[in-house]
Structure formats: C-alpha cells, structure tokens
C-alpha positions as CSV (number, residue, x, y, z in Angstrom):
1,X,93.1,227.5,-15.2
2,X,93.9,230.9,-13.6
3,X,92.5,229.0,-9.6
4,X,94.3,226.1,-10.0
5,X,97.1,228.2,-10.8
6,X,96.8,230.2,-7.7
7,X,95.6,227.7,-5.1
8,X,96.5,224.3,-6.7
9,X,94.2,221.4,-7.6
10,X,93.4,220.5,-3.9
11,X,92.6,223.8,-2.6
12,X,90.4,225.1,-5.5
13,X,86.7,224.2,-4.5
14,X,83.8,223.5,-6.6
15,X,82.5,226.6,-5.3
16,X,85.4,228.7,-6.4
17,X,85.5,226.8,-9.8
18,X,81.0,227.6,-10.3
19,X,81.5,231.3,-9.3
20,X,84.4,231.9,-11.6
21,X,82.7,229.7,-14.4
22,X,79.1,231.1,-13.9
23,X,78.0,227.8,-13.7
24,X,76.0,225.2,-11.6
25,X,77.5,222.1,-10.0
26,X,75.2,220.1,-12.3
27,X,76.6,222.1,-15.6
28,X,79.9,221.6,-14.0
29,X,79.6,217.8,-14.0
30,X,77.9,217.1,-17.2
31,X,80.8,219.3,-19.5
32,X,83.6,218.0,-17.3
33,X,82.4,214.7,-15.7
34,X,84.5,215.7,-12.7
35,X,87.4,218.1,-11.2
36,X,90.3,215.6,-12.3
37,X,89.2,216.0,-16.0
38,X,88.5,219.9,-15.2
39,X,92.3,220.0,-13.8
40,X,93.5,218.1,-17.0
41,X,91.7,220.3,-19.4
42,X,93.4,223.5,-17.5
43,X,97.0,221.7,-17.8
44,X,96.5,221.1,-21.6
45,X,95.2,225.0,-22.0
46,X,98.3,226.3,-19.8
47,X,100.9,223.9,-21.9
48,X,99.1,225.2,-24.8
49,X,99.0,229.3,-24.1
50,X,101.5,229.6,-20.8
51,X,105.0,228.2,-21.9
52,X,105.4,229.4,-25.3
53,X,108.7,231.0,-24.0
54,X,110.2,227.9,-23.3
55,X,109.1,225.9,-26.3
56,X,110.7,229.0,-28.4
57,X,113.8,229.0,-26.5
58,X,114.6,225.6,-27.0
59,X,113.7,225.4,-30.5
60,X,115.6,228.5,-31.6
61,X,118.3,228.2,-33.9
62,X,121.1,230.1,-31.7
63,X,124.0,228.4,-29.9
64,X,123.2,226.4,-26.6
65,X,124.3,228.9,-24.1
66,X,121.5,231.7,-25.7
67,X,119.1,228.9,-26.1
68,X,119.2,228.5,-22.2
69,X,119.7,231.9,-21.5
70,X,116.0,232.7,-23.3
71,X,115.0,229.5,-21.5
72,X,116.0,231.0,-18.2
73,X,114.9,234.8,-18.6
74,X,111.6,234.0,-20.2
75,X,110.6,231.9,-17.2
76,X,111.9,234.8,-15.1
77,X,109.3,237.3,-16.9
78,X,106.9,234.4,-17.3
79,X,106.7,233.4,-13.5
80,X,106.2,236.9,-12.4
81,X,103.5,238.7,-14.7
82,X,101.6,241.0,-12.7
83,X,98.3,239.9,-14.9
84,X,98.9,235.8,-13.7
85,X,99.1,233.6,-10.7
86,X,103.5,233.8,-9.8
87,X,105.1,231.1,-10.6
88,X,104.8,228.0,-12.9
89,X,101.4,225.5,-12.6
90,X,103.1,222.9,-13.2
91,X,105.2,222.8,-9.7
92,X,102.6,225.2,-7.8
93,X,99.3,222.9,-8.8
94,X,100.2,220.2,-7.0
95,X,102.1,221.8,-4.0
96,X,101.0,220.2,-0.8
97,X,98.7,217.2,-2.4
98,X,97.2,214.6,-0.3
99,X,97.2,210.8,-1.0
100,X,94.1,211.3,-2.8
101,X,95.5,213.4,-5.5
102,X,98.3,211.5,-6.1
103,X,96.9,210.6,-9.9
104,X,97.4,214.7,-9.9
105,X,100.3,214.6,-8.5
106,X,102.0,212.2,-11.2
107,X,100.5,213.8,-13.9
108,X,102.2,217.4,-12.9
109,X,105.1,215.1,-12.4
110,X,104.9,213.9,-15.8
111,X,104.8,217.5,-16.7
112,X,107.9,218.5,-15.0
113,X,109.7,215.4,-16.2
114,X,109.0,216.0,-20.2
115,X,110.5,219.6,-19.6
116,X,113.6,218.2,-18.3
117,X,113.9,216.2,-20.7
118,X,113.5,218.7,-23.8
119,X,115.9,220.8,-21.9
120,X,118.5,217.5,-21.9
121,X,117.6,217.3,-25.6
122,X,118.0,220.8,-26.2
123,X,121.4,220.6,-24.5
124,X,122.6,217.4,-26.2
125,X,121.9,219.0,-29.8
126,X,124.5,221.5,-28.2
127,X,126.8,219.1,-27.5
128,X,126.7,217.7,-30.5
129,X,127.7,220.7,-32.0
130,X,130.9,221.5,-30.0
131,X,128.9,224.0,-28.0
132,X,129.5,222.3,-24.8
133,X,132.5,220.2,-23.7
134,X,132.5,216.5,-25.2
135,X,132.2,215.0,-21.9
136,X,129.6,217.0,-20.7
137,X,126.7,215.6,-18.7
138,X,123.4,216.9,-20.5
139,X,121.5,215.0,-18.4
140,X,122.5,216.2,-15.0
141,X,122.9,220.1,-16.3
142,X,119.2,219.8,-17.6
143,X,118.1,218.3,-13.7
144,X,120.0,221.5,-12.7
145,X,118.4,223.9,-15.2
146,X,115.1,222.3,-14.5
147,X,115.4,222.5,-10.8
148,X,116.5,226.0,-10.8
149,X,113.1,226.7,-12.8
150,X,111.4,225.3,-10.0
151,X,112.8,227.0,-7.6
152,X,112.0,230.4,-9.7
153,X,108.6,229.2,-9.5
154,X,108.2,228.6,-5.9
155,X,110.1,232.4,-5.1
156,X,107.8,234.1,-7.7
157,X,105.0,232.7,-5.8
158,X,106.4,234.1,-2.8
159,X,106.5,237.5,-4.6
160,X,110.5,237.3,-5.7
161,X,110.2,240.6,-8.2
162,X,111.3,239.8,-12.1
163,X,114.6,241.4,-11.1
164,X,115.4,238.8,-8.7
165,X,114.4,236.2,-10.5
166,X,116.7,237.4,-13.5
167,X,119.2,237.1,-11.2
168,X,118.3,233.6,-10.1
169,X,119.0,232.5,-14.2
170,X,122.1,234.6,-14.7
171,X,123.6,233.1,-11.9
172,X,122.3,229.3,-13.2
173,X,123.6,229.9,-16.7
174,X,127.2,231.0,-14.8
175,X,127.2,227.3,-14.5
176,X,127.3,226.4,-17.8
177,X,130.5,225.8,-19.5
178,X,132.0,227.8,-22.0
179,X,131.5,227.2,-25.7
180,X,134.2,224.6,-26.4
181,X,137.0,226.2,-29.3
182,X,136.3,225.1,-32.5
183,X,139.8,223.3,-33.6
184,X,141.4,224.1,-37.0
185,X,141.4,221.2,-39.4
C-alpha cells in the first residue's frame, strides 16, 4: 500500500513490490493474480485503515460547520504524517496514468467521487437542519470541499508542512456560510 502510495500504481514496479513483500514474482502472481488486483487490495486496506478521520467527521453528531471543519483539519494532519507517503492515495495513485491504466484510473475516480458525495450528504443533513441557508447548493459546496482536499493532497506531496495545510482548510471553511438563525415560533 505504502509504494503505491508514494509512487502511484504506474510507477511502482514488480521489483519494488517483491523487495518490499519478500516475495518472488511467481508468489506474487499466484496470491494476487496480477498488480491491478494487488492495487485494489491496497485501495480497500487504505479506505479501510487511512481515512478514518473523514468517515468520523462526517458521521459525528455536531453541527455542519464542525463536521467540515474535523473533515478539513483531519485531512490536513492526515496528508502530512511524517510516518506515511504526503498526501491522499486516492488522488496521488493515479497521478500521471497512461492509457493503459485507465481501469485504475476510474476506479481512483470512483474513489474520489463517493467522497464527494458523502461530503454532499453530510452537508444536506445540515441543510436540513437549518444549519446552512435553505437555498444552499450542497452539491457544489461539497465539489469545493472535495477539491480543496485534493489540492491539500497534491501540496502535502510537495512537502506543504501541517501548518500550511491547516491553513489551506480554515481558509476553505471561510467559505461556508454561517449557521442560518433559528426563528422563534
């Protein structure tokens, strides 16, 4: 998981992938079949151990605005451990991909498209409950939010420092509109 991470499906070689496992091309092939289904079986393990932060976020029973705020600061810490590849593997994996990895490609895509899309739901529940304005477009804030996240990804990778990237999500959550007043009855 950890050399996809850092060099992306195309760029990770089967040699890279036998040292790191300890294993022969041979032993490779017969657990895996192949390095699509090794890339697959590394997304499902980083979905399942790497973005924990989000899913807690956007599950949390606070109002919207701290929901996205955790959303946005967790990916800040997230992207920029010390211990992992910077960034997110989901918009670094398949960085640069050729025609030939465009199954890859689509799956990352996928990926990217279901977090969007819990971050719309996520943002909609607020809505609903007079956290954001009535007329407010969930769908095009969560593009934004989501798109912001990638761009946190792509400067982490570049070495942009937690700090910065902290920055980066107060300045994103600046764009979300105030709480709307609750009217008395």
């Amino acid at each position: 998981m950890h050399l996809f991470w850092e060099h992306g499906y195309e760029a990770t070689s089967l040699a890279m992938l036998r040292e790191a496992m300890g294993l022969t091309p041979p032993q490779i092939y017969n657990a895996f079949t192949d390095k699509e289904t090794l890339f697959r079986k590394a997304l499902t393990r980083y979905h399942e151990t790497e973005i924990g932060f989000a899913l807690d976020a956007l599950s949390a029973p606070v109002p919207t605005r701290e929901a996205i705020r955790r959303l946005l600061l967790g990916a800040a810490e997230a992207y920029s451990r010390p211990s992992k590849p910077g960034g997110c593997l989901f918009v670094s994996g398949a960085l640069a991909a050729s025609p030939q990895a465009q199954a890859i490609a689509d799956e990352l895509k996928a990926y990217r498209k279901a977090s969007e899309a819990a971050i719309a739901e996520r943002l909609a529940k607020g809505r609903a409950a007079g956290d954001l304005p009535e007329g407010f477009s969930v769908e095009g804030f969560a593009k934004y939010i989501a798109g912001v996240m990638n761009g946190m990804s792509i400067q982490a990778r570049d070495g942009a420092s937690v700090e910065e990237l902290r920055i980066l999500a107060q300045t994103a959550l600046a764009a979300l509109p105030a709480e709307e007043q609750k009217r008395e009855a």
